[in-house]
N, C-alpha and C positions, 0 to 999 in steps of 0.2 A: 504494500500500500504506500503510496506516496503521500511524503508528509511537509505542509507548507513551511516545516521550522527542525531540523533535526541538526545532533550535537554530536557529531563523527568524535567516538573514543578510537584512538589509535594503541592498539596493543603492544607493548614492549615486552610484556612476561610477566608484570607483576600478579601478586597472589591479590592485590584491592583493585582489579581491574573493571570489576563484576560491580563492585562500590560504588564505581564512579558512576556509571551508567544509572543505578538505582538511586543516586541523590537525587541526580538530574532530573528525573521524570518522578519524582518527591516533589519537583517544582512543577509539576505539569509542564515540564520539554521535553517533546523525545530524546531516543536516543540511542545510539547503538553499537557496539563495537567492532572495528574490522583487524583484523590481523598490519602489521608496520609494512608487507609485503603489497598495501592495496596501493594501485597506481595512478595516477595523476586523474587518466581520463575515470574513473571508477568513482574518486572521488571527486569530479568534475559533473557524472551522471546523479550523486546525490545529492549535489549542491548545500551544503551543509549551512545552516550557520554561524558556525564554529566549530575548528579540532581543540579536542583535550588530548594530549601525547600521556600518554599513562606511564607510573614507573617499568620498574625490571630490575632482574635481578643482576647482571653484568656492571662491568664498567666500560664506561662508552671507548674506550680505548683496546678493550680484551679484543685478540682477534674473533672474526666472527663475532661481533656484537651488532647489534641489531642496527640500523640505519634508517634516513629519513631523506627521502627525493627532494632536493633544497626548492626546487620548483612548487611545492607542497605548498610552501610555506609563504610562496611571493602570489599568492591566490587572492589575498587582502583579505582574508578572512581572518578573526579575531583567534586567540591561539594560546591555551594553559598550557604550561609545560609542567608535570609535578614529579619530582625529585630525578629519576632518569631523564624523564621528558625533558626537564630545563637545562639539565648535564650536556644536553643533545645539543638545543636551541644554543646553548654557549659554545658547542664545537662547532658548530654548521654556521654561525656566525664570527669567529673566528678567535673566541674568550678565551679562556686556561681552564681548564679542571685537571687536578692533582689529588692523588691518594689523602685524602685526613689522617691526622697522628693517632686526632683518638674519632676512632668513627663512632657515629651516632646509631644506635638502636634504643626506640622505647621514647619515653617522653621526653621533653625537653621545652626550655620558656623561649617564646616567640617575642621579640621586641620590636614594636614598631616605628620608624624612622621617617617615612615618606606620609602623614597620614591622610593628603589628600590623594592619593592613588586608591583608583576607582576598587578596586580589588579589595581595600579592608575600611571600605564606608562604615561606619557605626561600628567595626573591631575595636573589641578592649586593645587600648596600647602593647598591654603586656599579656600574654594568654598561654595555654598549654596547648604543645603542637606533639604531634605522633613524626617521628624519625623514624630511619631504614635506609641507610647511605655509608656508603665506606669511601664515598669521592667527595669532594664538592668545588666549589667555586674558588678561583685564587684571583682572574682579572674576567672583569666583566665584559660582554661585548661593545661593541661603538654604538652610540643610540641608545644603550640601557641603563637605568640609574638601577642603585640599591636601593631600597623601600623596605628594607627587614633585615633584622639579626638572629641567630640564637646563640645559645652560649658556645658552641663547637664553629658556628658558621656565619664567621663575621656577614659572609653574602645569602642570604635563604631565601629572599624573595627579591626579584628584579623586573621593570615593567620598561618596557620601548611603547610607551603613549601615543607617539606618533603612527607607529605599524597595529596596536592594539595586543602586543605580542606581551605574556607575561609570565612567569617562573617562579614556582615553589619550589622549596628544598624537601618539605614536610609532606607528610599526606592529609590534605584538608575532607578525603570520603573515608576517613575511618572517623570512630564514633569520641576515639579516646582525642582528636583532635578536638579542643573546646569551642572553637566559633568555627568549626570548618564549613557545616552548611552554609553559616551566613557567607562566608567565602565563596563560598562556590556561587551561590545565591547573587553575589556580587557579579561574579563573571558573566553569569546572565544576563543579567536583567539589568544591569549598571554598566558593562561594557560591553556585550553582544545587543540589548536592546530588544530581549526575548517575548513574545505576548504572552508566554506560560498558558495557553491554551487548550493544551495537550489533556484530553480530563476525558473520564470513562463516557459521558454523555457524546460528545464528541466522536470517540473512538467508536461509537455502537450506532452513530448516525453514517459515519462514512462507512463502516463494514456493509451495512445494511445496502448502502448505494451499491455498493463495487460489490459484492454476492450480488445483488439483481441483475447487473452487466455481465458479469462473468457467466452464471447461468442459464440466463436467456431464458427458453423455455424448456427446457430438456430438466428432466426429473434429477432431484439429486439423492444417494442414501447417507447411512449414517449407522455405524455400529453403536451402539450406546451402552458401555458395560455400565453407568453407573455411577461413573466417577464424577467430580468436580468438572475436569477440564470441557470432556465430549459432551457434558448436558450443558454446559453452559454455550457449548459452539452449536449443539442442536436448536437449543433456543435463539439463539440470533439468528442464524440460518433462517429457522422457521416465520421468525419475524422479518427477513428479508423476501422470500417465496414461496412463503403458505405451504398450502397441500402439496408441492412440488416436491417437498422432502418426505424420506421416508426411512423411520427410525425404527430401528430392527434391537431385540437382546436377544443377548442367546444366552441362555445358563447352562454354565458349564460344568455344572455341581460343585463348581472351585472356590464360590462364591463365599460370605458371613453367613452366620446365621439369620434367616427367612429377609435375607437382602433381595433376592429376586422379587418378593410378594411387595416388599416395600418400594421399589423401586417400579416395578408395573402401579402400583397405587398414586404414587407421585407425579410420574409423567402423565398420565394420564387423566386426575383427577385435580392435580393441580396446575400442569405446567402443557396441557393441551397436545402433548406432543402424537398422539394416536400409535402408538407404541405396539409393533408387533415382536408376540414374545412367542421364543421357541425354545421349548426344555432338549437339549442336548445332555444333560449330566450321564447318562447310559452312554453316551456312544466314548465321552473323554475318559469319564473311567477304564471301558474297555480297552482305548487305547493305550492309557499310562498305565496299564496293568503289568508288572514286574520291572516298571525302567525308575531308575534311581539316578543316572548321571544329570544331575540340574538344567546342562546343556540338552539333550537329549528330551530331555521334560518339555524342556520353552518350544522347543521344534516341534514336538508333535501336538502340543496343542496350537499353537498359531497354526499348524499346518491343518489341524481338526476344527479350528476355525474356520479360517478359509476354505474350507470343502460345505462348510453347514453353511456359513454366511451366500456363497454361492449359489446353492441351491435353492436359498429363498429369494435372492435378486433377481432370479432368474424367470420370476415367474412376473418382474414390473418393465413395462417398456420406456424405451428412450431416457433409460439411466446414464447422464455422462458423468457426475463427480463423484465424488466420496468426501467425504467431511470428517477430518481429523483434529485432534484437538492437541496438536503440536506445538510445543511451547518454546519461550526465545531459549532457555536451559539446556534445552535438547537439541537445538539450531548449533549453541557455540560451544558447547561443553569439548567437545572434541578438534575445535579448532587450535591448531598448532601456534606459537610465537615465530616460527621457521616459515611459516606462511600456508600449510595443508590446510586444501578443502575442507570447509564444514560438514561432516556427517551427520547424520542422523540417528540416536539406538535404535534399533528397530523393535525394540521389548515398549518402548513407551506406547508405540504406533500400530496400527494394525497392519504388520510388515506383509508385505507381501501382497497385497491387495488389489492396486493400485493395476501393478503392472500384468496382473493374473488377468483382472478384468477388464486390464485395456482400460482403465478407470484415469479420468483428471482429479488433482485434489484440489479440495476449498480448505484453507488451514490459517482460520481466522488469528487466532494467537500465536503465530510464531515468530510475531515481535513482542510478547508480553511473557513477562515470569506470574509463577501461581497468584500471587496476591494482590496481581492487576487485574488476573482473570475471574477472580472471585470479586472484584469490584464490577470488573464489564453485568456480573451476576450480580447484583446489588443493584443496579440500573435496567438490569431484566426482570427484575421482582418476583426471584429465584429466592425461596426460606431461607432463612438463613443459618437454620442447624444444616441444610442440604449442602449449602456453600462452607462452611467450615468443617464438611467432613474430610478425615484423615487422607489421604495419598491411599492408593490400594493396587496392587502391582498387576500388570495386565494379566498374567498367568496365574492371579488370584492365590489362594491359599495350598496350591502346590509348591509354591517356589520357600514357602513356611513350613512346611513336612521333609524334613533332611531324610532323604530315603524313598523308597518305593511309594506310591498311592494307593489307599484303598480307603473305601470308603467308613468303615471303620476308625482312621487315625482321621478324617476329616472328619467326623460327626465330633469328636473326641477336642479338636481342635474350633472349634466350631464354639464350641460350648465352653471351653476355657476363655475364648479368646471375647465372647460374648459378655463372661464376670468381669472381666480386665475392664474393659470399655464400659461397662456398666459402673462401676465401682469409680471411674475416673469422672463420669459424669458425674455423678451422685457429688462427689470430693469437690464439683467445682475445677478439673484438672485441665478437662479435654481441651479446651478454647486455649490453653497455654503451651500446651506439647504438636509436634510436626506432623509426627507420624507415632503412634505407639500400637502394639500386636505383639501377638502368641510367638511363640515357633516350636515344634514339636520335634524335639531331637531323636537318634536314633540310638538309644541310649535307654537300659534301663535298670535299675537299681532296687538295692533290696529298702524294705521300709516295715516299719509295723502298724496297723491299724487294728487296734483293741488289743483282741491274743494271736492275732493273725501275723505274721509274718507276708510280706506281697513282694511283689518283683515286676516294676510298672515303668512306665512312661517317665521323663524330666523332660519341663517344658521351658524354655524360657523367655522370659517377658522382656520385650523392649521398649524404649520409649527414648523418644529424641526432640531438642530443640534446633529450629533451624530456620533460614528466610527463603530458601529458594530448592534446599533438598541438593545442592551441590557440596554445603559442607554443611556437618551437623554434630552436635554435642549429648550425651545422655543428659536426661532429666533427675535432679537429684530430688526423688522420692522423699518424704517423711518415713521413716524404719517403720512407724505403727501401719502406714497405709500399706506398704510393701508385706508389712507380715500379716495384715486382713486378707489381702486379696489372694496372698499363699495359703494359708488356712482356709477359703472358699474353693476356690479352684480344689486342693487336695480331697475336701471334706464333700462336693457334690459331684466333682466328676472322674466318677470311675474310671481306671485306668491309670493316673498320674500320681504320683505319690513325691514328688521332689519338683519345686520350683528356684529358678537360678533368676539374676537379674544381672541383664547385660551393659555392662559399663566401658564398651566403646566408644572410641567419635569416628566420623567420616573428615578426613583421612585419620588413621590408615584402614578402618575397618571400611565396610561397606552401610548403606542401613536396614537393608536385607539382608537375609543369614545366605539362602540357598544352600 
């Protein structure tokens, strides 16, 4: 979708790359990131209203350290440089950067020097800035003043007013930077001259236009397991071409507990969507019957998808699109600092699909992260227990049973995973946690229950915080609630006699066990 005001992030590697992009559009301005490898005409096709140069983790001098097309930069377009990024702008302009004695990592006080420089309007003089640099500044370029100190770097902020060109040393998109939004907020809208426009109302008026054009008349479908992202891309859709859509579930027995009945009840009863639902859970069981490799799982069910979803398509004419509900996470997550294509997971998506049926995609969100999308859903007057439910992996509660399927350790997990969620409601928890769920290990252990001696199932409970599901932290429980909801699970559902709690982050763990 083309956008009348967008704020090209330039990637150099850093891990707050993702930050920057998500303040931005905290301001209502888009915004997007492209890999350092994007060329003149590319960024000439998106006509931006500004590059932000992102850090990295090199020194601009290491071989093979990343670069910048000086032609980029004489575009007259307005231009943040923050810690690499400005390291850059000082070499490419033709300043000094030299190793620091003592490099900065972590806080550090930001003193300001320049205070009519449009960049720190209404900045405390003196503030707390987030460091991450082993280089910095020795002699400034021609055209640039100093505008900032910190205690390591006599040079930390520099601005050329006349080009609109301006350089932090610090990182003003982490949180632990103290006035960084208003910084950044500055570069907007005080020296780009931004309309901040950019707002879910908006966003759900132009989908609506550009789905009407793109569609034309030609029918479109739409898999709908359920989740947040595809219901909320059904409803717009819907609201762009009526009856033209047609929204298919299949249950796959892989589902929560009585999620299918709920989810038929919703669409249908609240959200219009005329909902054809077809029980498959026989045919996928039969298939994952004795396969245990995770890889192996995810295949044959997308492939057990794709054979049922077919079959029902099959029966609507002049189907051209398909409607995924692909989000910007899954766009860049795999895009390289070296400059490799954007891929796609294909576990997010209904892989495979597209190209089986000779199908085009409508893939409303694949410039938005979750928590834009659940806004687009807020402005679709979509519930909003519906829009704050958890993340649920497309191969459902298989990819949560470490081990073979049978319908057995799913009824089993079902029902544990049911107390969990319940229990978190009830606490007041869920609305604070990412994603939280069961997993059913393949593992089991001796236990007593009464005079009994048993030798059962260990299940264990996750639960994570997070903004976007690319990085995530465990949730630190209260000890009484973790040991109610161990005590329930153990004491109703037969089978499981040992609960563990998982105290991973993403990285290096995953947030799925598989």
């Amino acid at each position: 979708m083309q956008h009348e005001e967008t704020i090209l992030i330039i990637d150099f590697g850093s891990q707050f790359t993702q930050l920057i992009t998500r303040r931005v559009r905290e301001a209502s301005v888009y915004s997007e990131i492209h890999p350092h490898t994007i060329t003149l005409d590319e960024i000439k096709k998106i006509n931006p209203a500004a590059l932000i140069l992102s850090g990295g983790p090199m020194s601009v001098y290491d071989a093979g350290a990343p670069a910048l097309d000086k032609s980029i930069l004489e575009l007259n377009k307005p231009v943040l440089g923050i810690c690499y990024g400005m390291q850059l702008l000082c070499k490419i302009f033709n300043g000094t950067v030299e190793p620091a004695k003592d490099r900065e990592y972590g806080k550090s006080i930001l003193q300001i020097s320049d205070k009519k420089n449009k960049l720190f309007k209404d900045v405390k003089e003196t503030s707390t800035v987030w460091m991450s640099h082993g280089d910095y500044l020795t002699k400034i370029p021609e055209g640039f003043t100093i505008t900032a100190s910190s205690d390591s770097s006599p040079i930390c902020s520099i601005a050329d007013k006349q080009r609109n060109i301006y350089g932090v040393q610090f990182h003003p998109e982490v949180m632990h930077t103290e006035e960084g939004k208003k910084i950044i907020n500055n570069f907007l809208f005080e020296v780009c001259k931004c309309s901040g426009n950019w707002t879910s109302h908006n966003f759900v008026e132009q989908s609506v236009k550009s789905i009407k054009e793109k569609a034309g008349n030609s029918n479109v479908i739409c898999a709908l397991s359920g989740g947040v992202d595809s219901t909320v891309a059904a409803v717009l859709v819907k609201k762009a071409i009526g009856n033209q859509l047609i929204c298919i579930h299949i249950d796959t027995g892989l589902m929560r507990k009585n999620e299918s009945a709920m989810i038929k009840k919703i669409f249908n009863e609240n959200l219009s969507l005329n909902l054809v639902y077809i029980d498959s859970s026989e045919r996928f069981l039969k298939n994952l019957e004795g396969v245990s490799d995770p890889e192996k799982k995810r295949k044959i069910i997308g492939n057990t998808f794709i054979e049922v979803f077919e079959e029902e398509s099959k029966k609507y004419k002049d189907v051209e699109y398909l409607v995924q509900g692909t989000l910007y996470p899954d766009v860049i997550e795999s895009v390289s600092v070296k400059g490799a294509s954007a891929t796609i997971k294909t576990h997010h998506n209904v892989g495979g699909l597209p190209e089986k049926m000779k199908l085009k995609l409508i893939e409303p969100f694949r410039e938005l992260f979750k928590d834009e999308v659940r806004n687009v859903g807020r402005e679709l007057n979509i519930p909003e227990f519906f829009l704050m439910r958890h993340p649920f992996p497309g191969p459902g509660l298989a990819v949560r049973i470490l081990g073979d399927i049978t319908k057995t350790k799913l009824d089993l997990l079902r029902e544990a995973d049911d107390i969990f969620i319940t229990e978190l409601q009830k606490a007041g928890l869920y609305d604070k946690i990412w994603q939280a769920f069961c997993v059913l290990l393949p593992v089991q252990t001796v236990g007593v229950m009464g005079d009994f001696r048993t030798y059962e199932n260990v299940l264990a409970l996750r639960a994570v915080t997070s903004s976007d599901g690319m990085t995530a932290d465990w949730f630190r429980f209260d000890q009484d609630f973790l040991s109610d909801v161990s005590n329930k699970i153990i004491n109703k559902v037969r089978g499981i006699n040992r609960v563990v709690y998982d105290i991973s982050s993403k990285p290096p763990s995953t947030i799925e066990w598989e």
